[in-house]
NUGU-679724 format. One line per 8 residues: number of its first residue (from 1); their letters; for each residue x, y, z of N, C-alpha, C. Coordinates in Angstrom, 1 decimal, padded with zeros to 4 digits. Each point is the difference from the previous one (the first is absolute). Layout:
NUM> A> X/Y/Z/X/Y/Z/X/Y/Z ~ ...;
END
This chain:
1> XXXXXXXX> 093.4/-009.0/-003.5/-000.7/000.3/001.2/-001.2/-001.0/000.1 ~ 000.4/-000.9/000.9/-001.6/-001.1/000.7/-001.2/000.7/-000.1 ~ -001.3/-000.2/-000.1/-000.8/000.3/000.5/-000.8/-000.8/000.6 ~ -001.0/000.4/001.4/-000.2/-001.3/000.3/-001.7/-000.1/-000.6 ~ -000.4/-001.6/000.1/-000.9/-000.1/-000.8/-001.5/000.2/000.8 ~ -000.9/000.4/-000.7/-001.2/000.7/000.7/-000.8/-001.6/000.2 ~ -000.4/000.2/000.8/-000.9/-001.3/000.4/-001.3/000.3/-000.6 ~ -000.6/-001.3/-001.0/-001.1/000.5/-000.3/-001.0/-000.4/001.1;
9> XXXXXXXX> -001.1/001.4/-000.2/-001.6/-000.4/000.6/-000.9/-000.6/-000.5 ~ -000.9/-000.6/000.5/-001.2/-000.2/-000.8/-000.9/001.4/000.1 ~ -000.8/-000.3/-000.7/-001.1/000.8/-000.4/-001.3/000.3/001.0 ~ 000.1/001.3/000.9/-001.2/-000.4/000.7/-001.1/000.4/-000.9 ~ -001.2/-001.0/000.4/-001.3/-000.4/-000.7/-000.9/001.0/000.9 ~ -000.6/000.6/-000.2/-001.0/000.8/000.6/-001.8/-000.2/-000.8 ~ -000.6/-000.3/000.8/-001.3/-000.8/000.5/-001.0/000.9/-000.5 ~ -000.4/-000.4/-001.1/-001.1/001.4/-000.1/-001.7/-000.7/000.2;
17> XXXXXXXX> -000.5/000.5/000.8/-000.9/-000.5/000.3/-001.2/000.0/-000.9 ~ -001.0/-001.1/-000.7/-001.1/000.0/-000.4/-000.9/001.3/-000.1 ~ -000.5/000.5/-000.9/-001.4/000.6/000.7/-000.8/-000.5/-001.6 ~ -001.0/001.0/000.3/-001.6/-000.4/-000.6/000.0/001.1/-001.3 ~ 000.0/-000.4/-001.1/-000.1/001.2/-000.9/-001.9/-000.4/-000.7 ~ -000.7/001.3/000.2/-001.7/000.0/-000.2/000.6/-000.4/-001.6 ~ -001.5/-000.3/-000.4/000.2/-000.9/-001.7/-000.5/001.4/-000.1 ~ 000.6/000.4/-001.1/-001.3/000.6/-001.4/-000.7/-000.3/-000.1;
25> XXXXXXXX> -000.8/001.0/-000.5/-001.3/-000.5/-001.3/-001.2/001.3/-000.3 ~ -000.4/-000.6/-000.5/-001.7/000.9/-000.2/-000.7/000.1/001.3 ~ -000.4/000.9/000.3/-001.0/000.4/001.2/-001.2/-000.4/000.0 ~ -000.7/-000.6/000.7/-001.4/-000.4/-000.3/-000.6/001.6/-000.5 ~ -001.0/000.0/-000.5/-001.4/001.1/-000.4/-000.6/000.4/001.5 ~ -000.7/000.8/000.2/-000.5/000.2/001.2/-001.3/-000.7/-000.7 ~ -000.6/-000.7/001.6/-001.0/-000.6/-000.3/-001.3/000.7/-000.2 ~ -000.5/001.5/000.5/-000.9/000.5/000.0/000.1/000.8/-001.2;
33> XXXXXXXX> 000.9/-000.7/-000.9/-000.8/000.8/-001.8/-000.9/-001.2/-000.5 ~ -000.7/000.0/-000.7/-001.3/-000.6/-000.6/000.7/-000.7/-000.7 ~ -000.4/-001.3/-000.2/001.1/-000.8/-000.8/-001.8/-000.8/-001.0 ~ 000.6/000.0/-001.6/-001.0/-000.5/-000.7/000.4/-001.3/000.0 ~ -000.6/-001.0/-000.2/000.5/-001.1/-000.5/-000.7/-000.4/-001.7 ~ 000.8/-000.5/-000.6/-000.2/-000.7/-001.0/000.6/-001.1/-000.7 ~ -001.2/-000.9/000.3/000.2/-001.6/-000.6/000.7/000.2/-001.3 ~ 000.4/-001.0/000.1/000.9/-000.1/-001.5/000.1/-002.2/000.2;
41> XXXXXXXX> -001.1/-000.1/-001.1/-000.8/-002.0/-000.3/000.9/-000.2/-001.4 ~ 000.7/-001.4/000.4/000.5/-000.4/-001.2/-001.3/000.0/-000.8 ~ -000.2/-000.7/-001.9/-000.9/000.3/-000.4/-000.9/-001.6/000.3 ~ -001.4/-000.4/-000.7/-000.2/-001.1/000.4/000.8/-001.2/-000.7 ~ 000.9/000.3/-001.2/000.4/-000.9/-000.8/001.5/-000.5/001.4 ~ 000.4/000.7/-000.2/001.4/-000.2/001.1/-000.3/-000.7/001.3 ~ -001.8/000.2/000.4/000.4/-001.3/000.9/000.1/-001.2/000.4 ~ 000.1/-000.3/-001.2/000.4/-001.3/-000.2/001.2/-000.7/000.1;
49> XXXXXXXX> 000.3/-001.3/000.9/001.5/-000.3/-000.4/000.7/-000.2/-001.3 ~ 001.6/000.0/-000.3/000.1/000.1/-001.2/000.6/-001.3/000.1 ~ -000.4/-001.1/000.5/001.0/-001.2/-000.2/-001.3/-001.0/000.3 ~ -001.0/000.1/000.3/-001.3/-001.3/000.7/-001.3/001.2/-000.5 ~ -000.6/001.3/000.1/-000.8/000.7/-000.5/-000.8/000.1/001.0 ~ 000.4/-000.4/001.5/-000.7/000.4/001.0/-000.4/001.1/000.2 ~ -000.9/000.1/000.9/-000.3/001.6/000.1/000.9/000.6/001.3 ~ 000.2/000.8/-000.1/001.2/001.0/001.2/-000.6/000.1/000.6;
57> XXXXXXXX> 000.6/000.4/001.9/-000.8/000.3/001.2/001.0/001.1/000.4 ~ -000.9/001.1/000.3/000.8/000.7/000.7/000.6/-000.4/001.1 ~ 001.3/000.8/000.3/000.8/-000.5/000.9/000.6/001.4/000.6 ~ -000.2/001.1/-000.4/000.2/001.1/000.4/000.3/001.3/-000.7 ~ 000.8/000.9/000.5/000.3/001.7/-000.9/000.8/000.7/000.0 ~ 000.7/000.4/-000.9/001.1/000.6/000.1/-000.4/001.5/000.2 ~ 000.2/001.3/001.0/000.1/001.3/000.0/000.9/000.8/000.2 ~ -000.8/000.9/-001.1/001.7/001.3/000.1/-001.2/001.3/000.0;
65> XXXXXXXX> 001.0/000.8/000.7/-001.1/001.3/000.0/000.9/001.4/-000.7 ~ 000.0/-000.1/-001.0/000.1/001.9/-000.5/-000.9/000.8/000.5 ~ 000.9/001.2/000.7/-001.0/001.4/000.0/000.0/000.4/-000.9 ~ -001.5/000.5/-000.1/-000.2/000.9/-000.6/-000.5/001.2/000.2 ~ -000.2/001.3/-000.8/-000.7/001.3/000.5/-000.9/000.1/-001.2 ~ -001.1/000.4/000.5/-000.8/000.7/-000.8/000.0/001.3/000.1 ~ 000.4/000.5/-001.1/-000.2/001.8/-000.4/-001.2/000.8/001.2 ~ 000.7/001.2/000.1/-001.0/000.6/000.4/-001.4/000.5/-000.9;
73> XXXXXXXX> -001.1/-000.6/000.9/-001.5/000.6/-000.9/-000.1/001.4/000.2 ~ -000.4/001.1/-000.9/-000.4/000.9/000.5/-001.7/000.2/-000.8 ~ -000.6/000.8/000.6/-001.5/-000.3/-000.3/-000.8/001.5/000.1 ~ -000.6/000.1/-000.3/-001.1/001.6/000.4/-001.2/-000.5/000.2 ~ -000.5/000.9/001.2/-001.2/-000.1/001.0/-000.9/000.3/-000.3 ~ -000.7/-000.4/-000.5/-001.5/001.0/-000.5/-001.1/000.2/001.1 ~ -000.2/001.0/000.4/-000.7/000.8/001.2/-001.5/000.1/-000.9 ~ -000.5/-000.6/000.0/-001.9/-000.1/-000.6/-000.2/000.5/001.4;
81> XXXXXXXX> -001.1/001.1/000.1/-000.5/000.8/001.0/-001.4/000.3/-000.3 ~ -001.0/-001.2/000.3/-001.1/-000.3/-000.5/-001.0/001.5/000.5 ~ -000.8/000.2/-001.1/-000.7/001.6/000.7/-001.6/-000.9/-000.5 ~ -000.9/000.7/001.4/-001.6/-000.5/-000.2/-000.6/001.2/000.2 ~ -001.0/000.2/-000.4/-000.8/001.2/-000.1/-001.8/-000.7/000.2 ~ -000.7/001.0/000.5/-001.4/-000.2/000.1/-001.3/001.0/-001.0 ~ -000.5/-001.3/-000.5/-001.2/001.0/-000.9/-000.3/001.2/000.0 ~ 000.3/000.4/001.2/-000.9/001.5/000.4/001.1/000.8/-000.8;
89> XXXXXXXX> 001.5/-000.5/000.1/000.5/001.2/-000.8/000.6/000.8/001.0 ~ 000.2/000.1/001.8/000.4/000.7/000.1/000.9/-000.6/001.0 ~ 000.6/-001.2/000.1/000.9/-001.1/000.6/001.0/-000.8/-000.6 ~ 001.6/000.5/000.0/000.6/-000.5/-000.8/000.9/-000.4/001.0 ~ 000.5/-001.5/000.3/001.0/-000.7/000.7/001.6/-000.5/-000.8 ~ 000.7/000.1/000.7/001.3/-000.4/-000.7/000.7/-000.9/000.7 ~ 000.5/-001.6/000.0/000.9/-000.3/000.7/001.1/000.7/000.5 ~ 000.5/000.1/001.5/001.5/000.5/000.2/001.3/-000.9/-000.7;
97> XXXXXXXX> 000.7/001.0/000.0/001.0/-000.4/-000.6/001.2/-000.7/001.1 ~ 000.7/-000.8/000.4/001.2/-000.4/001.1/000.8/000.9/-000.1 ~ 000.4/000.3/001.3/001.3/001.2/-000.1/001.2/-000.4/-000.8 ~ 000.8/000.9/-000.3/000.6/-000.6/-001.2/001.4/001.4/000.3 ~ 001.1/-000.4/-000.3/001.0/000.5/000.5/000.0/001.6/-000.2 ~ 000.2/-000.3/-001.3/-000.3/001.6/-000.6/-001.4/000.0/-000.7 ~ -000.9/000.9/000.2/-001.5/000.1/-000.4/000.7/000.6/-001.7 ~ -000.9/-000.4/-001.3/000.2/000.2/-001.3/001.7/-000.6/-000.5;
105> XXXXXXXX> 000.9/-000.9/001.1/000.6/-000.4/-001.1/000.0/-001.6/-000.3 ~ 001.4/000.0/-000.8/-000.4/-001.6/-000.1/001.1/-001.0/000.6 ~ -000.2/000.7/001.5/001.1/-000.9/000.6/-000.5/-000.9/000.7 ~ 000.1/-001.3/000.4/-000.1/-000.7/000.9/000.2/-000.3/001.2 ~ 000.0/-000.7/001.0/000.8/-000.2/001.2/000.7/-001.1/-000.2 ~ 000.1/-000.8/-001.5/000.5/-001.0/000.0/000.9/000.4/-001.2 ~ -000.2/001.2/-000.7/001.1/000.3/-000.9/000.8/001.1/000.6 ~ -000.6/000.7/001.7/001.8/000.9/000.2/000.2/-000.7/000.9;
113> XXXXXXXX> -000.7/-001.3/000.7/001.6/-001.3/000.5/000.4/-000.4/-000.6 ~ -000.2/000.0/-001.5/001.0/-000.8/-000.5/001.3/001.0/-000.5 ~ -000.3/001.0/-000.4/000.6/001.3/-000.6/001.3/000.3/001.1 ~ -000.7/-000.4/001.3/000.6/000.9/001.7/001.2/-001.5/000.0 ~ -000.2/-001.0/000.1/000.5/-001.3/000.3/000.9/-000.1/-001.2 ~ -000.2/000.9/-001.7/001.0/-000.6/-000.8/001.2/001.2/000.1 ~ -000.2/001.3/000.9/000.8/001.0/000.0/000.3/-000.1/001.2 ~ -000.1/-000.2/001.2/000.5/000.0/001.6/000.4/-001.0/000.3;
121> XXXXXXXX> -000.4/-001.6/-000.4/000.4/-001.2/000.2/001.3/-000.7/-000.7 ~ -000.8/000.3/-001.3/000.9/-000.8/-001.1/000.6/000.9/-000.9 ~ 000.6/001.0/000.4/000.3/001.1/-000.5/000.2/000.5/-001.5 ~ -001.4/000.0/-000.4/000.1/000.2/-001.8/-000.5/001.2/-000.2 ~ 000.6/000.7/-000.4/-000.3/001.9/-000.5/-001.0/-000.3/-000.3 ~ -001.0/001.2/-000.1/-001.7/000.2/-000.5/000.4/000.2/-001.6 ~ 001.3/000.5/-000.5/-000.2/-000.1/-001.7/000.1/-001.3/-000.2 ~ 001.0/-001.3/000.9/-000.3/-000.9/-001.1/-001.0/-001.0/000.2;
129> XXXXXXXX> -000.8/000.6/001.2/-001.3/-000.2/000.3/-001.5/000.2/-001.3 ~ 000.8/001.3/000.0/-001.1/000.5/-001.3/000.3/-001.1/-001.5 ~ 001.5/-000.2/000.0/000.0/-000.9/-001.6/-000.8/-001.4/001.0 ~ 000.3/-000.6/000.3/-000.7/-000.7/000.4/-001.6/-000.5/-000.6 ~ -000.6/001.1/001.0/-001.9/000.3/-000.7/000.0/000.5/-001.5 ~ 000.9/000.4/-000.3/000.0/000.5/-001.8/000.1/-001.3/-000.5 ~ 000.5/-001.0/000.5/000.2/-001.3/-000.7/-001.6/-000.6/-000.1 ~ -000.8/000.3/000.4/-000.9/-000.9/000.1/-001.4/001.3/-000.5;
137> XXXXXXXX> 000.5/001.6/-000.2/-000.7/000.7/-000.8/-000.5/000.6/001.5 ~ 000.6/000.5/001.1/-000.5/000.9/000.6/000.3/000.7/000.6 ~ -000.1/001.5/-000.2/000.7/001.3/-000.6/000.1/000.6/001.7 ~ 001.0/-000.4/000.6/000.0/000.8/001.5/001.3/000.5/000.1 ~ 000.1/001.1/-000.4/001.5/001.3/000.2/000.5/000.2/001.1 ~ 001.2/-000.5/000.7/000.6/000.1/001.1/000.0/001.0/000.9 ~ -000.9/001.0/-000.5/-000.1/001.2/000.6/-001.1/-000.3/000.8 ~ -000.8/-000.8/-000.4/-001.8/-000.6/000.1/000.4/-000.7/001.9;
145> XXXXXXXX> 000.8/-000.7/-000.5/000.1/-001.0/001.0/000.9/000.5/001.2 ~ 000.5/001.0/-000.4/000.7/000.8/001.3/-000.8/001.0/000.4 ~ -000.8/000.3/-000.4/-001.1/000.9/000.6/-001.1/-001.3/001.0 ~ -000.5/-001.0/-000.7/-000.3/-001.1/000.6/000.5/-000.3/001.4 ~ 001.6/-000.1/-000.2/000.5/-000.1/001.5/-000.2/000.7/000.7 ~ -000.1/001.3/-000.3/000.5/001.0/001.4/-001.5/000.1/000.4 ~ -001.2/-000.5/-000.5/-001.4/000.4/000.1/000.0/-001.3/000.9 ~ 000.7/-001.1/-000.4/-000.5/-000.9/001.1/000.7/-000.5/001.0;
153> XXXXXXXX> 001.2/000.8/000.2/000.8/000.5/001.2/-001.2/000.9/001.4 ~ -000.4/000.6/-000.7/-001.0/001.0/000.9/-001.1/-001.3/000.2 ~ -000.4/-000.9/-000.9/-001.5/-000.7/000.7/000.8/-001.2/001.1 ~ 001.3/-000.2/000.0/000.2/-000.9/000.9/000.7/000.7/001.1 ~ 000.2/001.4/000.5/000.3/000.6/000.9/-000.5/-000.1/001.2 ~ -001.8/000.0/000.2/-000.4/-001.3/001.1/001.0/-001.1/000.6 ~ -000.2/-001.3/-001.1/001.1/-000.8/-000.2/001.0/000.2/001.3 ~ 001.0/000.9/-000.6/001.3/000.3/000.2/000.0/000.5/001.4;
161> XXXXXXXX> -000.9/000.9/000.3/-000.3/000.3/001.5/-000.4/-001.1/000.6 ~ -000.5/-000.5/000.0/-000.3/-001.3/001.0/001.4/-000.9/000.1 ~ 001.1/-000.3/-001.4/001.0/-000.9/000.0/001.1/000.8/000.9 ~ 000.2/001.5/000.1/000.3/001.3/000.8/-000.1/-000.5/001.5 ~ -001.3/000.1/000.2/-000.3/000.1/001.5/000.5/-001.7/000.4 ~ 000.1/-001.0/-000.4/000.8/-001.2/000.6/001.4/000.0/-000.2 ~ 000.3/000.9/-001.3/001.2/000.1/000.4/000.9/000.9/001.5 ~ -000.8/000.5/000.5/000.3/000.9/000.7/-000.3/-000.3/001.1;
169> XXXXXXXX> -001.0/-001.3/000.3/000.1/-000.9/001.4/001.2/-000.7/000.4 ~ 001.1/000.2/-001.0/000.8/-001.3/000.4/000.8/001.0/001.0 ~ 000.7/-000.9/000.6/001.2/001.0/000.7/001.3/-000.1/-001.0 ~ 000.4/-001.1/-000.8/001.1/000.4/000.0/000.1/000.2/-002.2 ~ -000.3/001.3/-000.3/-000.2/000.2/-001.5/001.4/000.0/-000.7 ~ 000.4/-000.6/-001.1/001.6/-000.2/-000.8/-000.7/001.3/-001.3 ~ 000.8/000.4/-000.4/000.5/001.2/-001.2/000.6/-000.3/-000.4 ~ 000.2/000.1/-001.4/001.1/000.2/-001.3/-000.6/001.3/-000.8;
177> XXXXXXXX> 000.9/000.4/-000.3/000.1/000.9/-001.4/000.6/-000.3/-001.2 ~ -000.4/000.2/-001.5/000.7/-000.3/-001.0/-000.1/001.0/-000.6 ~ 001.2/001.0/-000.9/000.1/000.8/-000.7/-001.0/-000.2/-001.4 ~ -000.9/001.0/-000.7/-000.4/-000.1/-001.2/000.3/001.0/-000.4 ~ -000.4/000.6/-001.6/000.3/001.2/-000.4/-001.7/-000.7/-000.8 ~ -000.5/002.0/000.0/-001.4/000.3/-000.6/000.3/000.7/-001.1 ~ -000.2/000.0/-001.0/000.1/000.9/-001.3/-001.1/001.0/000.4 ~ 000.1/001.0/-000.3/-000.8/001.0/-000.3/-001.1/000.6/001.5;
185> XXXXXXXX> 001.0/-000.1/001.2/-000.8/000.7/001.7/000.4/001.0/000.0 ~ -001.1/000.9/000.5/000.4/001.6/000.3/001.3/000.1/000.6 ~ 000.9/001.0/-000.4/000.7/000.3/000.6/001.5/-000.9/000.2 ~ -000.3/-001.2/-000.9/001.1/-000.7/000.4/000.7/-000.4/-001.6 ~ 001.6/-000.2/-000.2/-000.3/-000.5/-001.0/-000.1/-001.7/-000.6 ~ 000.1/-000.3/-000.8/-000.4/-001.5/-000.4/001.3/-000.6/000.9 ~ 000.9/000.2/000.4/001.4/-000.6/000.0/000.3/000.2/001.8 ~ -000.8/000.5/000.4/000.0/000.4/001.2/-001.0/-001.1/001.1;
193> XXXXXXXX> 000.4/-000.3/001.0/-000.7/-001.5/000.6/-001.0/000.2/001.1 ~ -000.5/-000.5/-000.1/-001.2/-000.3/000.8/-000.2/-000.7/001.1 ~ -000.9/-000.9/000.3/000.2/-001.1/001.2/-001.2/-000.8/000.2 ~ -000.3/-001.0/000.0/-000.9/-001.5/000.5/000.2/-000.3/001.1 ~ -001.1/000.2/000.9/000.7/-001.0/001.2/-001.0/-000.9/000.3 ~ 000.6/-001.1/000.6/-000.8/-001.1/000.0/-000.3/-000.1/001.4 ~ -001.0/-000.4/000.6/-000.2/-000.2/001.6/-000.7/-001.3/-000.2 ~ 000.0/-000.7/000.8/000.1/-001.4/000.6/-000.3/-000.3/001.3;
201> XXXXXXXX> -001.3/-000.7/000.5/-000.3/-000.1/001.7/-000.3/-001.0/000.0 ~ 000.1/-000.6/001.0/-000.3/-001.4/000.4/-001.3/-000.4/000.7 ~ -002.0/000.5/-000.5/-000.9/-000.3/000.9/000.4/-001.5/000.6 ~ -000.8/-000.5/000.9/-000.2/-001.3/000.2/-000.2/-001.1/-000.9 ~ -001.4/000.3/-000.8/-000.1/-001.1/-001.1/000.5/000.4/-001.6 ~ 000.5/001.2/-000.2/000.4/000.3/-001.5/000.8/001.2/000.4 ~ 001.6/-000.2/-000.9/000.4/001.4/-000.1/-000.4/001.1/-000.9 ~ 000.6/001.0/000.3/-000.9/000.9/-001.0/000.8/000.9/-000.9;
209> XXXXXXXX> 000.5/000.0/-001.2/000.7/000.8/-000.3/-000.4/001.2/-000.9 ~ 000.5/001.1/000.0/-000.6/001.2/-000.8/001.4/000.8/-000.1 ~ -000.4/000.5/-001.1/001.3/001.3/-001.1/-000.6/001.5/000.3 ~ 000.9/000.8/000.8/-000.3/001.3/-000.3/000.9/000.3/-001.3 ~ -000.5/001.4/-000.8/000.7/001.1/-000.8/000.8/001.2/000.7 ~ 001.4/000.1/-000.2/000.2/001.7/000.7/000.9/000.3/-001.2 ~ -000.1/000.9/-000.2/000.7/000.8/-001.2/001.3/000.4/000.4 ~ 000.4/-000.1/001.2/001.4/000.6/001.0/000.1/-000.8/001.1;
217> XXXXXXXX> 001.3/-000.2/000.3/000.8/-001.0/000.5/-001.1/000.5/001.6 ~ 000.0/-001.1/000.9/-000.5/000.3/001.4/001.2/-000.4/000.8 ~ 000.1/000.4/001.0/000.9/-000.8/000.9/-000.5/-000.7/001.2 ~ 000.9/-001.1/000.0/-000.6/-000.9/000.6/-001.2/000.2/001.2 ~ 000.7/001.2/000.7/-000.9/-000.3/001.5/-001.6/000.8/-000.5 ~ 000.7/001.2/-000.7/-001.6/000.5/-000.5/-000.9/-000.3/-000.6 ~ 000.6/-001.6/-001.2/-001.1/-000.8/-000.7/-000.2/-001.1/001.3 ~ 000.2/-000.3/000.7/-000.5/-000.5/001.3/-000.6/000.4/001.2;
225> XXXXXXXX> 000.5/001.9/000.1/-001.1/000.7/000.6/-001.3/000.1/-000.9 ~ -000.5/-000.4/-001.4/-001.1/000.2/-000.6/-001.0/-000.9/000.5 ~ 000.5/-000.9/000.7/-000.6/-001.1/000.5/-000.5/000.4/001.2 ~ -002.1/000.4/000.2/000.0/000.6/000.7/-001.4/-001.4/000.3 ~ 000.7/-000.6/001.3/-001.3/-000.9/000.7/-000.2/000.1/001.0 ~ 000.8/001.4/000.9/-000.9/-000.2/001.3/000.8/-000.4/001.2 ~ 000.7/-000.8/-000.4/000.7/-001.0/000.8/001.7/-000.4/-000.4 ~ 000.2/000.2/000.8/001.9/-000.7/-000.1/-000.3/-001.4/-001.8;
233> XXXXXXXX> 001.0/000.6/-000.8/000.2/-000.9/-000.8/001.5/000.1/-000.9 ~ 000.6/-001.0/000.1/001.3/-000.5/-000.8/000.1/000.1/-001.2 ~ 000.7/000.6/-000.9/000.1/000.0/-001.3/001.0/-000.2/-000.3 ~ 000.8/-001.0/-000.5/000.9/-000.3/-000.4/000.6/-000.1/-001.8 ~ 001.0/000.8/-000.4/000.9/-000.1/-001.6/000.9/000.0/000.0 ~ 000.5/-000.4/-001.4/001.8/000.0/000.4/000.3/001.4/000.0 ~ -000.4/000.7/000.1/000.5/001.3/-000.4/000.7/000.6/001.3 ~ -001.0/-000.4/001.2/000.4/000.1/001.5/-000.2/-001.0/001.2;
241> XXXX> 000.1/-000.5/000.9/000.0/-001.1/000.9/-001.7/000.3/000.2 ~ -000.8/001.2/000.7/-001.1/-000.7/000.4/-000.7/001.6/000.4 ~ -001.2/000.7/-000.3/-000.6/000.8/000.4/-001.1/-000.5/000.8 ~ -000.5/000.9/001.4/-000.9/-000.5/000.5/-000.9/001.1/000.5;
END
């Protein structure tokens, strides 16, 4: 049986067009970190040529920049509260003392932002916060520093009402919720969920974001009926298209 023969084709060629692939590399440093410099001089013997004994002229420098970090300092404040008194014996003055977060303890404003920023930011538990200051010999029990928080949760509640009331200018506010579980809340048990929700508004010059707590699910329109400004306002989550 013949068969008949297949005519060959050529090959169509298809055109693939050029483009631009970004190079790699190292990212510059941001310029607004403090950059040290340090010379680094051949010695006087080396500047000499090694073939006529001329003396060498600069011609220029080679630079490379390593970051670096310097450890955190930590320090104690000594409050000297100078006291004057008058001959007579019956006039005794005492410098004031600066307001100070908690009166008699020894907290800082610059050791519970750092405390608040290494547990809400950069999310590192207060125990291994505590090994941490044990490294360096100072004895703060994670129990210490969670009592710290919730104390200065209440001094920045001011704060929070003012970042509140712009949030509540906007017209149009976004929600999320995220499940957590609390060990140890009345009435609930460890394994049982909770709720975060996040709200989000757009002022004109800065958005504003803030976290409520609810210990029980809300539903959409009612955690958007909480939103109480007065005025017609949009809340929008995935949970539902749009409460107003």
């Amino acid at each position: 049986m013949a068969v008949d023969a297949v005519p060959k084709t050529e090959d169509a060629s298809i055109i693939v067009p050029a483009h631009t692939r970004k190079k790699r590399g190292r990212k510059p440093l941001p310029n607004n970190l403090p950059h040290i410099d340090v010379i680094h001089e051949i010695s006087e013997a080396e500047r000499h040529c090694d073939h006529d004994g001329q003396l060498l002229n600069e011609i220029g420098e080679v630079v490379s920049e390593p970051l670096d970090i310097i450890p955190a300092t930590i320090q104690v404040i000594r409050h000297i509260r100078k006291k004057h008194t008058c001959s007579c014996g019956q006039c005794i003055k005492t410098a004031s003392l600066p307001a100070q977060p908690f009166p008699k303890s020894m907290a800082s404003p610059g050791l519970l932002a750092h405390i608040a920023v290494s547990k809400y930011q950069d999310a590192l538990p207060r125990y291994r916060q505590e090994t941490i200051l044990k490294r360096i010999g100072v004895d703060l029990p994670h129990a210490t520093l969670a009592n710290w928080m919730i104390q200065t949760g209440t001094l920045i509640q001011p704060l929070i009402n003012l970042l509140r009331d712009h949030l509540l200018a906007c017209d149009i506010i976004q929600m999320d919720e995220t499940t957590v579980q609390v060990l140890e809340e009345n009435g609930k048990s460890a394994q049982s969920k909770s709720y975060l929700w996040l709200q989000r508004g757009e002022p004109p010059v800065q958005p504003v974001i803030l976290y409520d707590y609810d210990p029980e699910i809300v539903p959409c329109r009612e955690a958007g009926s909480t939103v109480q400004t007065g005025r017609p306002v949009q809340t929008s989550s995935d949970a539902c298209p749009a409460n107003s």
